[in-house]
C-alpha positions as MATLAB code, in Angstrom:
seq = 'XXXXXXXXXXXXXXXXXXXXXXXXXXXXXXXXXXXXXXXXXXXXXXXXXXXXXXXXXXXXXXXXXXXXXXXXXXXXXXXXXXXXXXXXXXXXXXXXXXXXXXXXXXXXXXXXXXXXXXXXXXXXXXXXXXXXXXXXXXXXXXXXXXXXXXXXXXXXXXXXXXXXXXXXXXXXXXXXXXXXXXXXXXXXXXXXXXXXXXXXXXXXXXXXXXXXXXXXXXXXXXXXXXXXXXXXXXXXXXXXXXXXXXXXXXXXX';
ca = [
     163.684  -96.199   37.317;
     161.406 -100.820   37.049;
     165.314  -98.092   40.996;
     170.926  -99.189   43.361;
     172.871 -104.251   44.992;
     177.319 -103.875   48.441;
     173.535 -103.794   49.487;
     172.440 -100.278   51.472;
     170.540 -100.950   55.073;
     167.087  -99.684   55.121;
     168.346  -97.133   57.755;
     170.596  -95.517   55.132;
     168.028  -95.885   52.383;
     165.292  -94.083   54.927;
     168.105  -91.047   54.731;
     167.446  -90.092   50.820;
     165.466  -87.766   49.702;
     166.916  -86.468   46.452;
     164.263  -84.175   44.140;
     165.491  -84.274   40.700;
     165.127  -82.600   37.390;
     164.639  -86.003   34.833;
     164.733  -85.421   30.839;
     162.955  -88.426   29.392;
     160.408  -87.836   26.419;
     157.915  -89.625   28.283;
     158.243  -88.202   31.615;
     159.420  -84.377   31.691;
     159.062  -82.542   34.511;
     156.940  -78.841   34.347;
     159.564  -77.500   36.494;
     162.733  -78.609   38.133;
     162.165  -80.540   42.000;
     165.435  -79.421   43.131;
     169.311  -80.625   43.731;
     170.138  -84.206   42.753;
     171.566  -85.679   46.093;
     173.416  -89.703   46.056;
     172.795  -91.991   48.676;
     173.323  -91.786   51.946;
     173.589  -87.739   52.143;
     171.387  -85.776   54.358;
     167.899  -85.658   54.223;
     166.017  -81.860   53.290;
     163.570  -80.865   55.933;
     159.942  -81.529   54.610;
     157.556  -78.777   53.985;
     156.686  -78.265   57.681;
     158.476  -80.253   60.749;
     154.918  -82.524   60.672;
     155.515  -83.392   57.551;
     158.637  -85.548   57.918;
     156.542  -88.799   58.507;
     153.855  -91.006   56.458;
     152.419  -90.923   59.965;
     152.526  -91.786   62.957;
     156.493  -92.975   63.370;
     156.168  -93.523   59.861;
     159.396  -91.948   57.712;
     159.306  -90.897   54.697;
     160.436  -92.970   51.779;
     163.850  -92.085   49.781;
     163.634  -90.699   45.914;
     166.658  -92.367   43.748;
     168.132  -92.041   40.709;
     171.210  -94.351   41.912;
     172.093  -96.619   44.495;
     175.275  -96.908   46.124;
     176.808 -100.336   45.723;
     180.253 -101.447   44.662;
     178.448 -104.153   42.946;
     179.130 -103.465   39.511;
     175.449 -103.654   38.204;
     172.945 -101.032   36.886;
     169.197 -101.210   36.710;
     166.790 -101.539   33.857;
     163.566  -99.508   33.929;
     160.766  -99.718   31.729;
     157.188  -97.081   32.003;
     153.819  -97.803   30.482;
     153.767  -98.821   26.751;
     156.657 -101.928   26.821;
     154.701 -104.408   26.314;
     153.709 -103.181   23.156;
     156.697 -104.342   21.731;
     156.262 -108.305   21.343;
     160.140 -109.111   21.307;
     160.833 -107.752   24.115;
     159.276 -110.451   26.304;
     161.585 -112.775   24.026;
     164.498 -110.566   24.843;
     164.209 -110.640   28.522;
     163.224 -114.109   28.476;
     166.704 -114.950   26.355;
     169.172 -112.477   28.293;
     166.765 -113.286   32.027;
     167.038 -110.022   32.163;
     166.283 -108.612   35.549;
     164.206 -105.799   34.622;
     161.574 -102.957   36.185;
     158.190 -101.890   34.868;
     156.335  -99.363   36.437;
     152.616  -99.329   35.061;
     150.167  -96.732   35.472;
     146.362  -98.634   35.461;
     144.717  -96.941   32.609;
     147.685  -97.356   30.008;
     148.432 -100.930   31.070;
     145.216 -102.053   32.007;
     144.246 -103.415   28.662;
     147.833 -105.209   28.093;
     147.441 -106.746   31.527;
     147.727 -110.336   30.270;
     150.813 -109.445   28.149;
     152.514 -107.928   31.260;
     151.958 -111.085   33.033;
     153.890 -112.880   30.737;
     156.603 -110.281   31.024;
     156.293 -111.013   34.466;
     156.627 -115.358   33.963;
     159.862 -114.200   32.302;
     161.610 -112.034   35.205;
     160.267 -108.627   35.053;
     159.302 -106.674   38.332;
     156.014 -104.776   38.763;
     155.797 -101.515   40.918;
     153.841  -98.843   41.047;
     153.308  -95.520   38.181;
     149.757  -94.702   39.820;
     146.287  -95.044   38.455;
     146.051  -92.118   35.915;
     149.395  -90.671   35.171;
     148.542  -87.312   36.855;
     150.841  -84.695   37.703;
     150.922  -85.504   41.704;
     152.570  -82.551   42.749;
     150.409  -79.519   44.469;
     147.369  -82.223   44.551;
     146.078  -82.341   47.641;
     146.934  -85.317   49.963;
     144.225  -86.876   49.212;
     144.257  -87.169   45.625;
     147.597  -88.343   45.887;
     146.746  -91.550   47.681;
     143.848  -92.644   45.809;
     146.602  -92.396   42.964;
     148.727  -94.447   44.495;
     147.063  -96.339   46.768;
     144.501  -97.307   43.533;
     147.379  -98.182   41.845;
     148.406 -100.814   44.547;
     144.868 -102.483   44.833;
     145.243 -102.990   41.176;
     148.439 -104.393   41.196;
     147.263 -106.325   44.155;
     144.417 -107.506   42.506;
     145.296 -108.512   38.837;
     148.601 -110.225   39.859;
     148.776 -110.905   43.702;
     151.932 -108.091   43.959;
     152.196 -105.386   47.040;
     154.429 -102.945   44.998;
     157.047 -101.226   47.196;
     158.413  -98.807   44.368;
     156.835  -96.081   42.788;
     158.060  -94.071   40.080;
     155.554  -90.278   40.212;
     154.515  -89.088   36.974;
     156.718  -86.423   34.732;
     158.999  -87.239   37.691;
     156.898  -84.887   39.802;
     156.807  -85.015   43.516;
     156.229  -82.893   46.752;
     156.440  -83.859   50.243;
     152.562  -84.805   50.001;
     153.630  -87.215   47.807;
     155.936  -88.917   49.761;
     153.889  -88.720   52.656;
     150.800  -90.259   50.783;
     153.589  -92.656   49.281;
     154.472  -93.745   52.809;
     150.894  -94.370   53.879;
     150.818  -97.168   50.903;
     153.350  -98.908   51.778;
     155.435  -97.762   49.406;
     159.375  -97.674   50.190;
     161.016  -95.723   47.832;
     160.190  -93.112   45.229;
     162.215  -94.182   42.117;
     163.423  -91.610   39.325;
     166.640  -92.285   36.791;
     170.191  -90.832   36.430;
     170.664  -92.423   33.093;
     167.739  -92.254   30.015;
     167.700  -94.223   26.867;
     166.784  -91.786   23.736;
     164.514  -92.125   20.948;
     167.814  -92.995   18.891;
     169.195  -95.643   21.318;
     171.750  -93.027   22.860;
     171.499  -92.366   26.502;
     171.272  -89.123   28.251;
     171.859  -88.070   32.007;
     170.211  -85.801   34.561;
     173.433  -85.470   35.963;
     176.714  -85.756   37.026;
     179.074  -87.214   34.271;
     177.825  -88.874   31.124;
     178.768  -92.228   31.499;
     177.456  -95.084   33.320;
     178.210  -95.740   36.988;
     177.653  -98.350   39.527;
     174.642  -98.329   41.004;
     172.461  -96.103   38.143;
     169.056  -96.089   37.510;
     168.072  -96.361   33.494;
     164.842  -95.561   32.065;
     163.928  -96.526   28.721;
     161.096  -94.084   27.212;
     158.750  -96.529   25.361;
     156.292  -93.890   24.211;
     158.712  -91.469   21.673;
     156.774  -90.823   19.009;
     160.072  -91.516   16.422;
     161.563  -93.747   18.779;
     163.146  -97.097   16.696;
     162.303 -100.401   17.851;
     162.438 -100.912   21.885;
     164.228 -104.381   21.485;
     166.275 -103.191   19.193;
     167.317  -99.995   21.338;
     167.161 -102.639   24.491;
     169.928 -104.672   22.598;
     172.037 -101.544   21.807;
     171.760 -100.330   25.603;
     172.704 -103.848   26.647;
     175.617 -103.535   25.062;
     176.786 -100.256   25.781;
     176.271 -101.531   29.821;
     178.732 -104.611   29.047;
     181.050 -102.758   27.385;
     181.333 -100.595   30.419;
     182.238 -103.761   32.286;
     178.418 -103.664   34.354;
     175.277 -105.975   34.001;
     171.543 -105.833   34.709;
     170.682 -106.715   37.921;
     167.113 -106.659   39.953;
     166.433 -103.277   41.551;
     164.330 -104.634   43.964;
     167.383 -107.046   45.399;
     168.684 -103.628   46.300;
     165.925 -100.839   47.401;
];
């Protein structure tokens, strides 16, 4: 996800829409969303011609797995459940690393104050909605009391408009982007690159190594997953030895 930073316009980001089939433990899908598309390439018509806008002028936001950048960076995601791990505030707090967390209300809530110190130390809040449900084929407007709940919370326990939202099991419809849109949010953000209960990473697509500009999600709820720092120290690795580095998603969507 926590999404690519040359930097992309906002006209060219406004020009993605990309449904995607992700793998993570945490997050699978019930059924696949459709191609993978990159950056910049065409967007799909929406589910009727009145459906292309949030409303009125409004467009709909992009859904990314990857940015397109030459900078040689990559993005660290986190869902629910990271803060469970006490060392990894340490961690990001020793490496300032530049990471994403995208919190759904009732898992977070009671860790609240232990995300807030994840924030202090350079992590970026955005949006996983307020229950974790399966968004798509709700109607519109179940969608945007997920979402837009989600952004009064966020609004509320730590004075942040989130911009980014990542949809539950990776599920999505044009409803949701259209809801999305009415809550200000800017782009819906999904992962090219996942890191496995084992520390391994596995991709949605395309080859299976890291690239400029990809999206990583770290599943911190895999029931025999090892230690999250410990995997986080492994994956930081694997990203220098690949000649990238962590950099802040939201410098870049």
């Amino acid at each position: 996800m926590r999404r690519g930073r040359s930097r992309p316009a906002g006209a060219a980001l406004a020009a993605l829409l990309l449904p995607l089939l992700p793998l993570t433990a945490c997050d699978r899908p019930a059924a696949p969303a459709g191609p993978a598309a990159a950056a910049g390439d065409p967007v799909p018509d929406g589910d009727q011609a009145g459906d292309r806008a949030g409303g009125p002028g409004r467009p709909l936001p992009p859904v990314v797995d990857h940015v397109r950048t030459t900078d040689r960076v990559v993005f660290l995601t986190y869902d629910d459940g990271a803060e469970r791990d006490p060392a990894l505030a340490g961690l990001i707090r020793e490496r300032r690393l530049p990471v994403t967390l995208f919190l759904t209300d009732t898992v977070a809530g009671p860790a609240y104050g232990d995300l807030a110190r994840l924030r202090s130390v350079g992590a970026g809040l955005q949006n996983h909605t307020l229950d974790h449900r399966f968004l798509r084929g709700l109607p519109y407007a179940g969608q945007r009391a997920e979402i837009c709940g989600q952004q009064t919370k966020l609004t509320s326990r730590f004075g942040v408009r989130a911009r980014l939202l990542r949809p539950p099991h990776g599920t999505y419809d044009t409803t949701t982007l259209r809801a999305a849109a009415d809550c200000g949010i800017t782009a819906l953000v999904l992962w090219r690159a996942a890191l496995d209960a084992d520390g391994g990473l596995t991709y949605t697509r395309g080859e299976h190594r890291l690239h400029p500009g990809d999206i990583i999600a770290v599943d911190p709820d895999h029931p025999a997953a090892t230690h999250m720092t410990a995997r986080t120290e492994r994956l930081l690795k694997t990203i220098e030895e690949q000649g990238l580095r962590v950099a802040r998603m939201e410098d870049y969507l």
